[in-house]
C-alpha positions as CSV (number, residue, x, y, z in Angstrom):
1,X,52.0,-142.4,59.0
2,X,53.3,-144.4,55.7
3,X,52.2,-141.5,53.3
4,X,55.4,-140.0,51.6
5,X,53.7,-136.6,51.8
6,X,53.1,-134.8,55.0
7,X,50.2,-133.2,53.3
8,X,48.4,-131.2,50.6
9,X,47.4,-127.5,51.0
10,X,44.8,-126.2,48.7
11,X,44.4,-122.1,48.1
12,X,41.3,-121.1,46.5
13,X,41.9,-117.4,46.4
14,X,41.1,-117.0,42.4
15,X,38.9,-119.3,40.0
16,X,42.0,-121.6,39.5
17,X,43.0,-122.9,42.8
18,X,46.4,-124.0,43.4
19,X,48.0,-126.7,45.5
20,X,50.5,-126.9,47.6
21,X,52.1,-130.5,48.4
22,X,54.2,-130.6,51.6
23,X,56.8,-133.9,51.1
24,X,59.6,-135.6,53.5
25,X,62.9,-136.6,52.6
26,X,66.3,-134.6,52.1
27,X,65.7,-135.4,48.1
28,X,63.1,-132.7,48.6
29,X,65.0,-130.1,49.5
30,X,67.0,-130.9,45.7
31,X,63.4,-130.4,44.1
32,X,62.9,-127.0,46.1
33,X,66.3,-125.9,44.8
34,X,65.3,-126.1,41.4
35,X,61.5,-124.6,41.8
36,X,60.5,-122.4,38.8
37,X,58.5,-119.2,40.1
38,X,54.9,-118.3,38.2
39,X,53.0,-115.1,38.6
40,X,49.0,-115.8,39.6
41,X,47.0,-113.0,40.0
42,X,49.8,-110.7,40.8
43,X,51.8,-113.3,43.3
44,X,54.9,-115.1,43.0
45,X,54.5,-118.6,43.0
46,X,57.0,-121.4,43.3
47,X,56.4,-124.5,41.0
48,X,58.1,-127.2,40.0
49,X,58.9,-128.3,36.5
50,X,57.5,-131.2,34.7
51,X,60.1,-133.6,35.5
52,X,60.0,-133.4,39.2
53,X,56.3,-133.3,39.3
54,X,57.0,-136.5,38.1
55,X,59.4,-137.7,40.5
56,X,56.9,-136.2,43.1
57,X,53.8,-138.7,41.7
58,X,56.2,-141.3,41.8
59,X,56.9,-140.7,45.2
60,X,53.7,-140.5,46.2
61,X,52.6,-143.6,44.4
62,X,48.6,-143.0,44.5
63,X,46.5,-144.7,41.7
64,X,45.7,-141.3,40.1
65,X,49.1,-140.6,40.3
66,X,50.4,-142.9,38.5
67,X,48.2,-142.1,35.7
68,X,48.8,-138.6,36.0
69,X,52.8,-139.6,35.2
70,X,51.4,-141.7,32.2
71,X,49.9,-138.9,30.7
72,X,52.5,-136.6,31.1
73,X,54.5,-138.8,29.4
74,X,52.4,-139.5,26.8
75,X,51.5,-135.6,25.8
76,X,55.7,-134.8,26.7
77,X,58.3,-135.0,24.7
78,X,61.3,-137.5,25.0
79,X,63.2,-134.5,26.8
80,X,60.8,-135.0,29.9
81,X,62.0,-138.5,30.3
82,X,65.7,-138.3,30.1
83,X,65.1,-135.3,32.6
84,X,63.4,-137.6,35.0
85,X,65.8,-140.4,34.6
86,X,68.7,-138.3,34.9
87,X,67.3,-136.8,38.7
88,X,66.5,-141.1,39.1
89,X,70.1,-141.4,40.9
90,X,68.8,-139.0,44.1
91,X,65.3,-139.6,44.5
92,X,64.6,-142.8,46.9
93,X,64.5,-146.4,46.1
94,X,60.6,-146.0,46.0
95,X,60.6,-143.4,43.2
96,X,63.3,-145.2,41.1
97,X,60.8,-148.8,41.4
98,X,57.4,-147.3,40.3
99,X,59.8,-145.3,37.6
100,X,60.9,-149.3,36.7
101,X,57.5,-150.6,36.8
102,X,55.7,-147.6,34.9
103,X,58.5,-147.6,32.0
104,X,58.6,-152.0,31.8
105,X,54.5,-151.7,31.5
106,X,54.6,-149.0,28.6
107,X,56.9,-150.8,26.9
């Protein structure tokens, strides 16, 4: 009931499955209005870019997410970062304190 995500769908239809994350909150609906579309095998897929799959780990919190927004940070350039803190202002209070913690311990 506390998880910031109402849950994960996985489709394995090719060699590279893909996942879909199902979230709560209105901020979400900001994130679906900026999704990117990708072709896979011939579909249409909506994705999000690198700066709200950020926001999203951060929302989710989870040890391996966390990590996974260190080292998308660490391989990005500085662009991904003032993107992320520039979306900072709608995303909850949750997102914008592991944002604070994860930037004070990196620096």
């Amino acid at each position: 009931a506390d998880d910031p995500l109402l849950g994960l769908v996985r489709f394995d239809f090719t060699d590279t499955p893909v996942d879909i994350i199902v979230g709560r909150g209105t901020w979400i609906g900001q994130i679906l209005a900026r999704r990117l579309s990708i072709t896979v095998t011939g579909r249409a897929l909506p994705v999000v870019d690198g700066a709200d799959l950020v926001l999203l780990k951060l929302f989710a919190r989870g040890p391996q997410d966390l990590l996974d927004v260190r080292l998308l940070l660490q391989a990005a350039s500085a662009t991904l970062r003032r993107e992320v803190e520039e979306r900072l202002p709608q995303a909850p209070a949750s997102v914008r304190e592991a944002w604070q913690e994860l930037t004070a311990s990196a620096s």
